[in-house]
Backbone and ligand atoms as CSV (ligand in chain L), in Angstrom:
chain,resi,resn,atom,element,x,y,z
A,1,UNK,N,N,-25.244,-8.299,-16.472
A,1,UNK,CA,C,-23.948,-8.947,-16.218
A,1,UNK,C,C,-23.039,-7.985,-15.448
A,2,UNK,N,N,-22.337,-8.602,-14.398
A,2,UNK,CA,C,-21.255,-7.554,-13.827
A,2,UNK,C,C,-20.097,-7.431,-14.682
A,3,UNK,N,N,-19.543,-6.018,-14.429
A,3,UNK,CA,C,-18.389,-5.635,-15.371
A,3,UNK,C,C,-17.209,-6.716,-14.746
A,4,UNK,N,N,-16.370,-6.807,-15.613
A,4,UNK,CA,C,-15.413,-7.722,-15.519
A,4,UNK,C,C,-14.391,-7.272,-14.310
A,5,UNK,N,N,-13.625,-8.176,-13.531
A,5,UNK,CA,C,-12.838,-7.655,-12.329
A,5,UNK,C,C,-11.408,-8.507,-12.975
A,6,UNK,N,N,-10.510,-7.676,-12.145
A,6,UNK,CA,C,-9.181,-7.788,-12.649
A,6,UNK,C,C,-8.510,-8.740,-11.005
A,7,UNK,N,N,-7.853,-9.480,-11.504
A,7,UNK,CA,C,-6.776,-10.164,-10.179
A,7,UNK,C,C,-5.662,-10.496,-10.724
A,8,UNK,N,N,-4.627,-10.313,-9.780
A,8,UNK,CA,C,-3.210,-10.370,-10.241
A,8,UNK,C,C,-2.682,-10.590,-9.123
A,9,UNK,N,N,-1.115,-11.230,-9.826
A,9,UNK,CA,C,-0.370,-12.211,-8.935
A,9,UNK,C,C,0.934,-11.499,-9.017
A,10,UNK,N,N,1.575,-10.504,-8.194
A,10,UNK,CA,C,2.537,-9.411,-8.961
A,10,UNK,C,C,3.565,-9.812,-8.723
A,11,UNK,N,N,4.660,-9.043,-9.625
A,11,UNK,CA,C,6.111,-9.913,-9.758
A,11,UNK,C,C,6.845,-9.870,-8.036
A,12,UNK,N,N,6.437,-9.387,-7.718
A,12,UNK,CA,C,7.036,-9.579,-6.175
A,12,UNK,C,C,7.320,-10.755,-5.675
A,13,UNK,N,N,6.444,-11.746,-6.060
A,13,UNK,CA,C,5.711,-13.272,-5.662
A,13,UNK,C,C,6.499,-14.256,-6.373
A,14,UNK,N,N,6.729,-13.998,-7.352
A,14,UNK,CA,C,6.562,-14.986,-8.428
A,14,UNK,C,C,8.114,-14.609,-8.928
A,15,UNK,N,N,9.260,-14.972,-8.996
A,15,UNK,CA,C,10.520,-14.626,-9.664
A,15,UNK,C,C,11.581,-16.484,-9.748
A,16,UNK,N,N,12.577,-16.251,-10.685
A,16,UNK,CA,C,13.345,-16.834,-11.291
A,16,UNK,C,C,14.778,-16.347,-11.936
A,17,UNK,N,N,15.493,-16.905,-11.582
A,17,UNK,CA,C,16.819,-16.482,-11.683
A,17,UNK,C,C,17.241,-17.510,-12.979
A,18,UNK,N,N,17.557,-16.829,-13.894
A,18,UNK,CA,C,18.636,-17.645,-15.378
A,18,UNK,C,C,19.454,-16.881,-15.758
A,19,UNK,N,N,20.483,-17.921,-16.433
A,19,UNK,CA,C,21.636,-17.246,-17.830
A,19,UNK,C,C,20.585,-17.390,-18.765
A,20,UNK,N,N,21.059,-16.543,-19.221
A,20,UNK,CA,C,20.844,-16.486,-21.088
A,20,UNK,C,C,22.242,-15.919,-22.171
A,21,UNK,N,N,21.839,-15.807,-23.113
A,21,UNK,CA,C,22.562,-15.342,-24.210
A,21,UNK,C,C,21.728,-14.756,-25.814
A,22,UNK,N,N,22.096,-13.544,-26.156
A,22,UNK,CA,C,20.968,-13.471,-27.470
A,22,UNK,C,C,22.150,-13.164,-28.524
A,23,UNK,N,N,22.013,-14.079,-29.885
A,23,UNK,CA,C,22.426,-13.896,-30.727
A,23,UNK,C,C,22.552,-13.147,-31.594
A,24,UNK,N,N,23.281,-11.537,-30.911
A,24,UNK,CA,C,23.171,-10.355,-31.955
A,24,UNK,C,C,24.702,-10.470,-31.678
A,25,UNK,N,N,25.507,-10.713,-33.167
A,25,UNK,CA,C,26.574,-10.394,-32.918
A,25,UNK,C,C,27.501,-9.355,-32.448
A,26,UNK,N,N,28.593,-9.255,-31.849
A,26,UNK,CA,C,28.748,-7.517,-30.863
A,26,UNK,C,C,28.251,-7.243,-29.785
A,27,UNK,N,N,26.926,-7.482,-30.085
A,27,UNK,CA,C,25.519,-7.038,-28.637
A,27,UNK,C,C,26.297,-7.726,-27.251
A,28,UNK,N,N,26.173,-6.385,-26.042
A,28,UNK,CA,C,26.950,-6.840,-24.856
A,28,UNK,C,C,26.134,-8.311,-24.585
A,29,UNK,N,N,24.754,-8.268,-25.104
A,29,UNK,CA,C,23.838,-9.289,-24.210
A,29,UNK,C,C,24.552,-10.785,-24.729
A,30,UNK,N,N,25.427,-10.643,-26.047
A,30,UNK,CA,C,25.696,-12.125,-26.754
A,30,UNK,C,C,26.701,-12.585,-25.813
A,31,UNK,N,N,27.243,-12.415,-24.548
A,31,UNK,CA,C,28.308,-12.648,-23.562
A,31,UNK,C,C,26.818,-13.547,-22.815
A,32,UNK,N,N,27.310,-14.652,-22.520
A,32,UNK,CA,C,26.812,-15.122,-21.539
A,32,UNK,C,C,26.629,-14.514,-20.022
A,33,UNK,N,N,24.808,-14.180,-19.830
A,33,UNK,CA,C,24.370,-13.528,-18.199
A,33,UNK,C,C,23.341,-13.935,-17.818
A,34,UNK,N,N,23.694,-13.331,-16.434
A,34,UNK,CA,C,21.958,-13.835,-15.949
A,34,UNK,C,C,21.565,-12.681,-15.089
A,35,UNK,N,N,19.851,-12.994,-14.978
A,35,UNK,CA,C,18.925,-11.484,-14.335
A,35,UNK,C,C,18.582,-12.641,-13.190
A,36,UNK,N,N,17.928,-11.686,-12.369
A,36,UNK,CA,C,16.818,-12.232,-11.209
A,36,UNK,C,C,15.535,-11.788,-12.277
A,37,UNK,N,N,14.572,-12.936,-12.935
A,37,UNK,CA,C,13.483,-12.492,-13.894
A,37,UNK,C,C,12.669,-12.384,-12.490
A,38,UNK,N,N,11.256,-11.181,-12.665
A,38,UNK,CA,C,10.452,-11.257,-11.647
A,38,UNK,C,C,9.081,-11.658,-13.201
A,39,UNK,N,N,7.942,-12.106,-12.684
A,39,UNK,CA,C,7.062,-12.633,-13.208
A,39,UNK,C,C,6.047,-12.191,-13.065
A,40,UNK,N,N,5.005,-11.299,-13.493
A,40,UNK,CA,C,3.640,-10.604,-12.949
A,40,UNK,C,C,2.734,-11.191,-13.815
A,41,UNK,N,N,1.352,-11.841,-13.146
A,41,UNK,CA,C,0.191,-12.194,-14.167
A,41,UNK,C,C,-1.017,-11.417,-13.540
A,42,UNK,N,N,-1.749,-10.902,-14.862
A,42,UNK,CA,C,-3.040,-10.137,-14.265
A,42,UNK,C,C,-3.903,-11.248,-15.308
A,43,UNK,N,N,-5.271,-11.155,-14.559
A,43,UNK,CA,C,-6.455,-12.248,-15.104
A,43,UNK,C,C,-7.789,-11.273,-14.825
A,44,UNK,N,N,-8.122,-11.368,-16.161
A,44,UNK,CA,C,-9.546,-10.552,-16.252
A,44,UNK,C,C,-10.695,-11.470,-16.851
A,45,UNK,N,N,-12.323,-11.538,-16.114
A,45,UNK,CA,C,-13.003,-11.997,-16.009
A,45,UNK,C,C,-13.875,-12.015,-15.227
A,46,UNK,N,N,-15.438,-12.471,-15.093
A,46,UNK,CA,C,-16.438,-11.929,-14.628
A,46,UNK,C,C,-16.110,-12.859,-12.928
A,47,UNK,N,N,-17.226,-12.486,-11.698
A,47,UNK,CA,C,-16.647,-12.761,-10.501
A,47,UNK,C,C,-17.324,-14.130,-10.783
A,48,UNK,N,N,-16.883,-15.435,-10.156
A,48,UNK,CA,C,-18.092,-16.566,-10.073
A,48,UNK,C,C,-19.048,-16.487,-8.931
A,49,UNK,N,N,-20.387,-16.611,-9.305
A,49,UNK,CA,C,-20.814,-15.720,-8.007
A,49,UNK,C,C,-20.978,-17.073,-6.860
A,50,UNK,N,N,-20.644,-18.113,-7.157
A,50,UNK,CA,C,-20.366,-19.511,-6.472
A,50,UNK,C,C,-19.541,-19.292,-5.364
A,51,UNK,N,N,-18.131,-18.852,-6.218
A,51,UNK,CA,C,-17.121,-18.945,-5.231
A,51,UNK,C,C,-16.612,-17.344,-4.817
A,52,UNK,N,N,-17.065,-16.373,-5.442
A,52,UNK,CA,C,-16.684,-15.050,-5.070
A,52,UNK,C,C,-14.824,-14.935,-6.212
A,53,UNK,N,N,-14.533,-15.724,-7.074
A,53,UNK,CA,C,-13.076,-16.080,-7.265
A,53,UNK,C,C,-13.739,-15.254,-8.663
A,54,UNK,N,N,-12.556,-14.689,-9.852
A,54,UNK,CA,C,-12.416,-14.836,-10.729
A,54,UNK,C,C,-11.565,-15.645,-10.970
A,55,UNK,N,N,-10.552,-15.654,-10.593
A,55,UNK,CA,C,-9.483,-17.068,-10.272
A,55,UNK,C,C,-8.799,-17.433,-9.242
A,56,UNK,N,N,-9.148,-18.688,-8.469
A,56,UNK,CA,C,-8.221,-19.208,-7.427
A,56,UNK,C,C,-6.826,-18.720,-7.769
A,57,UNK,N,N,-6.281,-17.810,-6.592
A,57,UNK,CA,C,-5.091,-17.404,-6.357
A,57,UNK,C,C,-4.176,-19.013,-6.171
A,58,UNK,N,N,-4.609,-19.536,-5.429
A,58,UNK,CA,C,-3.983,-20.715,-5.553
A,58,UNK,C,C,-3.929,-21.489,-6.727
A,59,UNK,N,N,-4.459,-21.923,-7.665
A,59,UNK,CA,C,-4.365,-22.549,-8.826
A,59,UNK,C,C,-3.883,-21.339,-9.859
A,60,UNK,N,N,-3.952,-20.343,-9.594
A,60,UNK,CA,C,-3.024,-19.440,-10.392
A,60,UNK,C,C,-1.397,-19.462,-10.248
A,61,UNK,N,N,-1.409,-19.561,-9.508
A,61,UNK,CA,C,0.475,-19.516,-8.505
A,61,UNK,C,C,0.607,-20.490,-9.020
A,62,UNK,N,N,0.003,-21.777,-8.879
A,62,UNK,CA,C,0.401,-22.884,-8.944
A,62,UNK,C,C,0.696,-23.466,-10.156
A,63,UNK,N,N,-0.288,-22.678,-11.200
A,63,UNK,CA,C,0.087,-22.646,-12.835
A,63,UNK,C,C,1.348,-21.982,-13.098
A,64,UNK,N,N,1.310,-20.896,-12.543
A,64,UNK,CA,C,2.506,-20.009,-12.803
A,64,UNK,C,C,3.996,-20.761,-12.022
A,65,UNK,N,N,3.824,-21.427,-10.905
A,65,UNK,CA,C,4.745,-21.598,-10.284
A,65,UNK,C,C,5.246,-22.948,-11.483
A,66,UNK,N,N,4.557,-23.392,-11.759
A,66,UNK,CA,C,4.777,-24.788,-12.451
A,66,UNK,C,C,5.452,-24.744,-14.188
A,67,UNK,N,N,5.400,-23.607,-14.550
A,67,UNK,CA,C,5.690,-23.082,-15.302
A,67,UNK,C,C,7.117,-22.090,-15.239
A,68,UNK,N,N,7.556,-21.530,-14.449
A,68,UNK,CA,C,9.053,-20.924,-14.181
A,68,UNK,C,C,9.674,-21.696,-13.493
A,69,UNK,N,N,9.503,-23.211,-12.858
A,69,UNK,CA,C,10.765,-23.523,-12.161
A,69,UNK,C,C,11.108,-24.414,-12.687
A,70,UNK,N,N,11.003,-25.035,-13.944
A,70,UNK,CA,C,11.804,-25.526,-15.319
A,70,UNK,C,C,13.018,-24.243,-15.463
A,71,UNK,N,N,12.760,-23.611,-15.167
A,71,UNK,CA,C,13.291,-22.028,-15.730
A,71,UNK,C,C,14.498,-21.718,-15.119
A,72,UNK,N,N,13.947,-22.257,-13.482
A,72,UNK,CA,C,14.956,-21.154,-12.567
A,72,UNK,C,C,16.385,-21.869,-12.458
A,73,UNK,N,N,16.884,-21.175,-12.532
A,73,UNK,CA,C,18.844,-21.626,-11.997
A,73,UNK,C,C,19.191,-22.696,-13.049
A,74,UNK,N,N,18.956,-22.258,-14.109
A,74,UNK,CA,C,19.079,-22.965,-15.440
A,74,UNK,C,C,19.426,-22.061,-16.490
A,75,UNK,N,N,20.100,-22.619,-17.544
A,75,UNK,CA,C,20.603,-21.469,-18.857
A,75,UNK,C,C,19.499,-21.940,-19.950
A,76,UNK,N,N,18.698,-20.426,-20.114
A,76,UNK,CA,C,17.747,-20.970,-21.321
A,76,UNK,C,C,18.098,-20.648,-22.623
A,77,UNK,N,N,18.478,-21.594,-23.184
A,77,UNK,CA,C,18.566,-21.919,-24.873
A,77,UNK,C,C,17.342,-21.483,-25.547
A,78,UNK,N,N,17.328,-20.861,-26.436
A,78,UNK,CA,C,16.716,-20.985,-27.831
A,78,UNK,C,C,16.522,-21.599,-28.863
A,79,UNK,N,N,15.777,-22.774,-28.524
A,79,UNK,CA,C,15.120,-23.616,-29.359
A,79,UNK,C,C,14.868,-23.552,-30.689
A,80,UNK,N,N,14.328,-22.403,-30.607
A,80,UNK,CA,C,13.884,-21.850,-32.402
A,80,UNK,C,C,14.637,-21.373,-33.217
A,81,UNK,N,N,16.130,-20.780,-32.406
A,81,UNK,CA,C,17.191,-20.257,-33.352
A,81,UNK,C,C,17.524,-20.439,-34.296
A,82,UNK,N,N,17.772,-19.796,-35.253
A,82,UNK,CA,C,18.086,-20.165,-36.664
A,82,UNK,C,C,19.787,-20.399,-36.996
A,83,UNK,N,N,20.306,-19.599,-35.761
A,83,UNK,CA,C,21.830,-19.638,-35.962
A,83,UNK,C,C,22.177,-20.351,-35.262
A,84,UNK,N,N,21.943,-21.388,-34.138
A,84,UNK,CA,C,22.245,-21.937,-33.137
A,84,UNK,C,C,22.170,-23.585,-33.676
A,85,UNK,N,N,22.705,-24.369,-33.419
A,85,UNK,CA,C,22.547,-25.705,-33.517
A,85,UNK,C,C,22.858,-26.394,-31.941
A,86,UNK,N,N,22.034,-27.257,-31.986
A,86,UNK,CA,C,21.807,-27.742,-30.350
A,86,UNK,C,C,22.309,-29.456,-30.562
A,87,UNK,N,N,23.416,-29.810,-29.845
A,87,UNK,CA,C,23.214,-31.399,-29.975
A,87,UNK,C,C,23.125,-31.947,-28.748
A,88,UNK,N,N,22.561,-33.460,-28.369
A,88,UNK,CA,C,22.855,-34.344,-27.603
A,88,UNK,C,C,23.473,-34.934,-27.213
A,89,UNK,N,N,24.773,-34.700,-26.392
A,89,UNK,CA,C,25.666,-35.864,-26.524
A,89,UNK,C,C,25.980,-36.337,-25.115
A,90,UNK,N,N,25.546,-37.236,-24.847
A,90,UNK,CA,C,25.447,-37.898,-23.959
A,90,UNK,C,C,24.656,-36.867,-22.786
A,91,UNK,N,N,25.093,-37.071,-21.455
A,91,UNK,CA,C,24.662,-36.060,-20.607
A,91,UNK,C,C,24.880,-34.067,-20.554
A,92,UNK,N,N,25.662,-34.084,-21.698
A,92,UNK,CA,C,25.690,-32.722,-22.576
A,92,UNK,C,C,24.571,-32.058,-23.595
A,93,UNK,N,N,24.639,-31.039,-23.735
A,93,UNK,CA,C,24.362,-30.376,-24.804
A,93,UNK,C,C,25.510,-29.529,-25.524
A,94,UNK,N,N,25.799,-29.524,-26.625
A,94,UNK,CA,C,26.703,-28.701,-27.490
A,94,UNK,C,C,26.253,-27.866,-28.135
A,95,UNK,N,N,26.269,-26.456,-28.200
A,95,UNK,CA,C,25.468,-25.461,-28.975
A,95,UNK,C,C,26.743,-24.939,-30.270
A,96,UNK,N,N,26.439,-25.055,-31.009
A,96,UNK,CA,C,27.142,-24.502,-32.385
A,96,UNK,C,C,27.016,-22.787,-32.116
A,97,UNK,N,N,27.847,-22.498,-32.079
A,97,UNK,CA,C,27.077,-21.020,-32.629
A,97,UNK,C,C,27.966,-20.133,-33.100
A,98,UNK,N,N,28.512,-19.776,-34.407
A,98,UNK,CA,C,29.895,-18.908,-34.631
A,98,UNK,C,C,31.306,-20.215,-34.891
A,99,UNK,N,N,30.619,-21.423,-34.765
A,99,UNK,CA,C,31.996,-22.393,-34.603
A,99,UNK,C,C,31.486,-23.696,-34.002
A,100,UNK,N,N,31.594,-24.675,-33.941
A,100,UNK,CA,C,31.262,-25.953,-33.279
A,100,UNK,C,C,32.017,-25.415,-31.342
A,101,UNK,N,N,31.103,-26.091,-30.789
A,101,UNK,CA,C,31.130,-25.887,-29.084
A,101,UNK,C,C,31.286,-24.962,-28.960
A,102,UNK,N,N,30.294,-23.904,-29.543
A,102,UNK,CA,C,30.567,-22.685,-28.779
A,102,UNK,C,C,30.375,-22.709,-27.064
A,103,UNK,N,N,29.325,-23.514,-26.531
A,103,UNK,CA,C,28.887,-23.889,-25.573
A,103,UNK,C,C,28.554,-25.453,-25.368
A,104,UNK,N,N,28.894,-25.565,-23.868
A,104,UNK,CA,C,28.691,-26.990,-23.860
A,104,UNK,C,C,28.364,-27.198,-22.858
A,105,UNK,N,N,27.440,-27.857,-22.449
A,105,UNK,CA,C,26.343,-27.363,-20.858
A,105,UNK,C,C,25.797,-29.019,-20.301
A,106,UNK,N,N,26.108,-29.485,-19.091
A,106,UNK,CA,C,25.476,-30.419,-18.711
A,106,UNK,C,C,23.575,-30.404,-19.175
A,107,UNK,N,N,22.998,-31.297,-19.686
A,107,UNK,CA,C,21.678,-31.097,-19.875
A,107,UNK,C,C,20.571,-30.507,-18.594
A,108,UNK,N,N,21.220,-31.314,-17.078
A,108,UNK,CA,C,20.463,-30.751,-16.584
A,108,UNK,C,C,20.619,-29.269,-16.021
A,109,UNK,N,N,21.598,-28.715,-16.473
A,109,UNK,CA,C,21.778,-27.252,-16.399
A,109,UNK,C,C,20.944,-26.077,-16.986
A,110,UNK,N,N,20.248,-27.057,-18.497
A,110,UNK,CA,C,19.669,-26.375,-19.560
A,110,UNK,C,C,17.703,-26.518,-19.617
A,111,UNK,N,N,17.684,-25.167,-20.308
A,111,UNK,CA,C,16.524,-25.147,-20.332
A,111,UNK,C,C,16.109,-24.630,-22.009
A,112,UNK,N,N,15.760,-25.974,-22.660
A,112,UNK,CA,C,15.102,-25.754,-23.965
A,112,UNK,C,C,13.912,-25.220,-24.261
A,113,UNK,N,N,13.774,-23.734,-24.655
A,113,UNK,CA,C,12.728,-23.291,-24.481
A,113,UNK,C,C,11.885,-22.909,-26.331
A,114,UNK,N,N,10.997,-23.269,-26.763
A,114,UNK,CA,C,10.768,-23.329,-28.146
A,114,UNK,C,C,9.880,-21.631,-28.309
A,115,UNK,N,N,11.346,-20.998,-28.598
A,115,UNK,CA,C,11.364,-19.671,-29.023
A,115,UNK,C,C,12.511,-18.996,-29.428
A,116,UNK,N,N,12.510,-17.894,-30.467
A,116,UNK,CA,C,14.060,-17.857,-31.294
A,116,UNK,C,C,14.771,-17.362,-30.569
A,117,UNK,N,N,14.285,-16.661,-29.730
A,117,UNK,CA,C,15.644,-15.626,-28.982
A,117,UNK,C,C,14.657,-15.334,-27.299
A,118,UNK,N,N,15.858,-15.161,-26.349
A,118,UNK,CA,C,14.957,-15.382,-25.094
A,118,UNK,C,C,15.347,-13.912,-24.394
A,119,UNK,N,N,15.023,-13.013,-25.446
A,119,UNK,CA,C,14.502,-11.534,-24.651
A,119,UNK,C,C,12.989,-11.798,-23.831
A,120,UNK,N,N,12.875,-10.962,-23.029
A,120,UNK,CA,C,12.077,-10.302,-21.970
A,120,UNK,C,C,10.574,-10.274,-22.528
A,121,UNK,N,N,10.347,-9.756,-24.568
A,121,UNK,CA,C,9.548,-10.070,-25.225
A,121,UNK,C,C,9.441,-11.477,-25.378
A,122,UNK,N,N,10.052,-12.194,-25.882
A,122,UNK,CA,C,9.290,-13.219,-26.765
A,122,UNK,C,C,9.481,-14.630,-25.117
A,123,UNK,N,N,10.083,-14.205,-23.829
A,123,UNK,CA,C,10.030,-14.826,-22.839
A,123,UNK,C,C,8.453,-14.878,-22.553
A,124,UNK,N,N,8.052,-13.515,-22.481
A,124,UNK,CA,C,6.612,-13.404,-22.152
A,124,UNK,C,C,5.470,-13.862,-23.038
A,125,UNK,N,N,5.688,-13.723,-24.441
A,125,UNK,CA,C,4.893,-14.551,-25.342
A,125,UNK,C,C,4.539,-15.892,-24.968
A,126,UNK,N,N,5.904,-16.449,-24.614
A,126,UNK,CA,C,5.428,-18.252,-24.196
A,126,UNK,C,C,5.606,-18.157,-22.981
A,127,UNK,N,N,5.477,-17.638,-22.038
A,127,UNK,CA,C,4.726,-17.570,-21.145
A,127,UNK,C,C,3.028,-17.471,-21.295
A,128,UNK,N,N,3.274,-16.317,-21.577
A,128,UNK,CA,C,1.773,-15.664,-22.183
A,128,UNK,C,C,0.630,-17.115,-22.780
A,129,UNK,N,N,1.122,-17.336,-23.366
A,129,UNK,CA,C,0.590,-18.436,-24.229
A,129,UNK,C,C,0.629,-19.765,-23.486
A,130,UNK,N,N,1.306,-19.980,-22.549
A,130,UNK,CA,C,1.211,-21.205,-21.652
A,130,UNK,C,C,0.258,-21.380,-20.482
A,131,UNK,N,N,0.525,-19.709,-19.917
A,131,UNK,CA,C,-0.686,-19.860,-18.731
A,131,UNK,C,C,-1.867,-19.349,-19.096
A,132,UNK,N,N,-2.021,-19.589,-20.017
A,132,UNK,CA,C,-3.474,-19.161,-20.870
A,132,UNK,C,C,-3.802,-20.600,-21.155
A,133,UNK,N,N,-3.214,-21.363,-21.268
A,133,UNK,CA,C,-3.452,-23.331,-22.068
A,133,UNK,C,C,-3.469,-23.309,-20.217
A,134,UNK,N,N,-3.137,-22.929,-19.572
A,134,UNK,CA,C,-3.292,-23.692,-18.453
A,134,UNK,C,C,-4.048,-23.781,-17.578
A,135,UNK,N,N,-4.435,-21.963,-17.502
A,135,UNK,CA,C,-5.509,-21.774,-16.633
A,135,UNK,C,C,-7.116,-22.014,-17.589
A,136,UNK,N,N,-6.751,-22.069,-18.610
A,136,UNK,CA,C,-8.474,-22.540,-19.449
A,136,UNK,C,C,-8.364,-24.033,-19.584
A,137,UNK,N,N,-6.923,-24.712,-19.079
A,137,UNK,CA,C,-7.444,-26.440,-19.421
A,137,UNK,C,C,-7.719,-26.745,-18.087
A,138,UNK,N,N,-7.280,-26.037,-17.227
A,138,UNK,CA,C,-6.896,-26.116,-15.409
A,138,UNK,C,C,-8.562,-25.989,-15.041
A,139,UNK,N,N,-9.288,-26.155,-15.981
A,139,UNK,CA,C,-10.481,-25.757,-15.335
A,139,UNK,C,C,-11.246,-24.210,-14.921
A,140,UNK,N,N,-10.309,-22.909,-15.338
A,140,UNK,CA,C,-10.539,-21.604,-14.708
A,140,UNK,C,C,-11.258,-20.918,-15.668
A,141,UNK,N,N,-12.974,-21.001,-15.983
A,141,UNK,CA,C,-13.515,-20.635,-17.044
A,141,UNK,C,C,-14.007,-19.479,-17.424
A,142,UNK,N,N,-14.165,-18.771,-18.213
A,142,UNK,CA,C,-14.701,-17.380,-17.966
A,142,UNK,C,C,-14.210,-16.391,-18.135
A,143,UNK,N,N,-12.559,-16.669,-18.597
A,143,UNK,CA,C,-11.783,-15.714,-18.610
A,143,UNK,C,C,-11.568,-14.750,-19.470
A,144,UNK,N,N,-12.039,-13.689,-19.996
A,144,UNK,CA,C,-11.581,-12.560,-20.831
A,144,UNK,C,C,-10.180,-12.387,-21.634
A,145,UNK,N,N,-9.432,-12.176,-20.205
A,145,UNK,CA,C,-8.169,-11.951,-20.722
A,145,UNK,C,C,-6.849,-12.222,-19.644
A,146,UNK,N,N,-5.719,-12.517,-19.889
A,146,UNK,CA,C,-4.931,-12.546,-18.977
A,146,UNK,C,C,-3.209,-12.040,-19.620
A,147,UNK,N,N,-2.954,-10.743,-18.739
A,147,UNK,CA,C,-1.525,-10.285,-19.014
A,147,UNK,C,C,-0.131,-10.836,-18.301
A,148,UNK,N,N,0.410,-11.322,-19.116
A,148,UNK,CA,C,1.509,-11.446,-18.341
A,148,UNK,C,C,2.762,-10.698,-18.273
A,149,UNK,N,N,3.766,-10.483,-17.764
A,149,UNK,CA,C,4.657,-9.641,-17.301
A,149,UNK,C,C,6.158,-10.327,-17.013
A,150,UNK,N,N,7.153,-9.992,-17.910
A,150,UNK,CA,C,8.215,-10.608,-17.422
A,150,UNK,C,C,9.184,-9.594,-17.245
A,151,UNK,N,N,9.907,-9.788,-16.198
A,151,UNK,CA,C,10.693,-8.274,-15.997
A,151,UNK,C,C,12.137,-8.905,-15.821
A,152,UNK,N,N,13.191,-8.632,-16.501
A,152,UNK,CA,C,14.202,-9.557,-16.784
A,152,UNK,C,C,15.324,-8.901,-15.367
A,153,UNK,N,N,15.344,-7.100,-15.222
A,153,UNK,CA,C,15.892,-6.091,-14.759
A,153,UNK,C,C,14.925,-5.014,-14.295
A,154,UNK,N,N,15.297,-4.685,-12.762
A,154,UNK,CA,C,13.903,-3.879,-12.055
A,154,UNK,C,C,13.839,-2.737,-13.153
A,155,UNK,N,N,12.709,-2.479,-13.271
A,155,UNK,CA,C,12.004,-1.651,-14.493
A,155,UNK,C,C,12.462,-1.646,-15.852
A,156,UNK,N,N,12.714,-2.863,-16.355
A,156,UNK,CA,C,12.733,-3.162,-17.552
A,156,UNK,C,C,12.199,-4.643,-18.023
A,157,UNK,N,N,11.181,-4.623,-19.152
A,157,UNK,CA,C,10.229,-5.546,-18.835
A,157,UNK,C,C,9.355,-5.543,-20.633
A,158,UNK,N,N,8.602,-6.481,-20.516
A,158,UNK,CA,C,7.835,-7.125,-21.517
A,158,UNK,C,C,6.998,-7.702,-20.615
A,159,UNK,N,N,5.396,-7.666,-21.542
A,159,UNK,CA,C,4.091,-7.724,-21.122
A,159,UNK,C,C,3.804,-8.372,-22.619
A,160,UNK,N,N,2.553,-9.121,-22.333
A,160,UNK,CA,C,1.657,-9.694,-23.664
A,160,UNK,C,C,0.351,-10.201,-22.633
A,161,UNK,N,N,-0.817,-9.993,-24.112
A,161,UNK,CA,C,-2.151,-10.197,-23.680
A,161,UNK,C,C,-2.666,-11.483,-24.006
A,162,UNK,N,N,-3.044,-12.576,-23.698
A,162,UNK,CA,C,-4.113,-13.677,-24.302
A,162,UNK,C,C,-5.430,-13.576,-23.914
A,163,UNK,N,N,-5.880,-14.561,-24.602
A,163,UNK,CA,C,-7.494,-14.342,-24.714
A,163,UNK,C,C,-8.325,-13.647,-25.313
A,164,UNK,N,N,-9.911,-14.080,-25.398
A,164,UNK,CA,C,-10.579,-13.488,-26.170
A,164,UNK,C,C,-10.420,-11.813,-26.145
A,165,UNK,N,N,-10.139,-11.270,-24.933
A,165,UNK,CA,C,-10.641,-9.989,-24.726
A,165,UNK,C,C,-8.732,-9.450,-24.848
A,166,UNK,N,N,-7.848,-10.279,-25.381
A,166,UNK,CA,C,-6.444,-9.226,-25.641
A,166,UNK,C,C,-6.549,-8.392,-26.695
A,167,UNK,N,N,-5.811,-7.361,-26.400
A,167,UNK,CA,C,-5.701,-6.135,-27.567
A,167,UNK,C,C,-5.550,-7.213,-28.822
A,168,UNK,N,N,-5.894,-6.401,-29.669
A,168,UNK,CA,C,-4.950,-7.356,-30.840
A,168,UNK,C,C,-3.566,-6.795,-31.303
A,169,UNK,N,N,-3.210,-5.928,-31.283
A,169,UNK,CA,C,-1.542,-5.573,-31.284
A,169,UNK,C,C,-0.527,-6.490,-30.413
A,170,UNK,N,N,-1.318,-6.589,-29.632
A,170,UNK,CA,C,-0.137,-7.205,-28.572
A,170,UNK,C,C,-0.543,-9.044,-28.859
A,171,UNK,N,N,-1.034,-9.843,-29.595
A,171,UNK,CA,C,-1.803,-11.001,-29.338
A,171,UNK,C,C,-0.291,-11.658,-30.452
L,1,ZN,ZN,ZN,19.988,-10.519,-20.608
C-alpha cells in the first residue's frame, strides 16, 4: 500500500468575515466584533490510483465553500448557550442575555450556529465535524484524516482532527 499523501486547501483561499460575541462577563471579547476568519483544511489519505486525486480540490472548496458562506457577513449566535435565550419574533431575533433584548438582529443578519460559544476552538470543531459528514457523504472515500483550521486573527487560530486516523486528544 502507498503511504498516505496529505492535500490542503490553505486559509489564503478560503476566508469569511463575522461579528460575534462570547459570553464571559468583563471579557473585552463580550462587546460585540468582528475578524476577517481565514479557513485552512488539510485531507489525508491514500492517492486513487484512478484519478491520481486524494481529493478533488474542487469538491473540497466546494464543501468548504458551502459551508462558510452561511457564515460570512453575518453575526454568529450561539445556539448551545446556556446563558443566552434566542427568540423569534417576527423577522427578528431577540437574544436575552444579562436582561431581555440584549440584542436584537434582523434574522437574515444572523447565523445560528449549534455550539455554546463561537471561539476559534469550538468554530473549528463544527466545522471539523461538518466537512468530515461532507466530504465522506460527498462521495470522497478513503480518507484517514482531515484537519481543519480556523484562524479568527492572522496568527491566532484553532485546528481539530476528524476521522479514523485523528489524534485522539484533539477528536
Ligand atoms: Zn472575537
Amino acid at each position: 500500500m502507498n503511504s498516505p499523501t496529505e492535500v490542503s486547501v490553505t486559509k489564503e483561499s478560503l476566508a469569511f468575515s463575522a461579528a460575534h460575541f462570547l459570553t464571559l462577563p468583563g471579557h473585552v471579547c463580550e462587546r460585540l466584533h468582528g475578524h476577517n476568519y481565514r479557513v485552512g483544511v488539510r485531507v489525508e489519505g491514500q492517492v486513487d490510483p484512478a484519478t491520481g486525486f486524494v481529493a478533488d480540490f474542487a469538491v473540497l472548496k466546494q464543501v468548504i465553500r458551502a459551508l462558510i458562506e452561511p457564515l460570512d457577513h453575518r453575526l454568529l449566535i450561539p445556539a448551545d448557550n446556556p446563558d443566552l435565550r434566542i427568540r423569534e419574533d417576527g423577522d427578528h431575533l431577540r437574544l436575552d442575555y444579562r436582561g431581555p433584548d440584549w440584542l436584537v438582529i434582523p434574522r437574515p443578519h444572523a447565523c445560528l450556529l449549534p455550539v455554546r460559544h463561537t471561539t476559534a476552538e469550538l468554530l473549528a470543531a463544527y466545522l471539523g465535524d461538518q466537512v468530515w459528514a461532507g466530504l465522506t457523504t460527498g462521495g470522497v472515500g478513503g480518507l484517514q484524516r482531515v484537519i481543519v483550521e480556523v484562524e479568527e486573527s492572522p496568527g491566532q487560530g484553532a485546528a481539530v482532527e476528524r476521522g479514523p486516523g485523528a489524534r485522539p486528544f484533539m477528536s
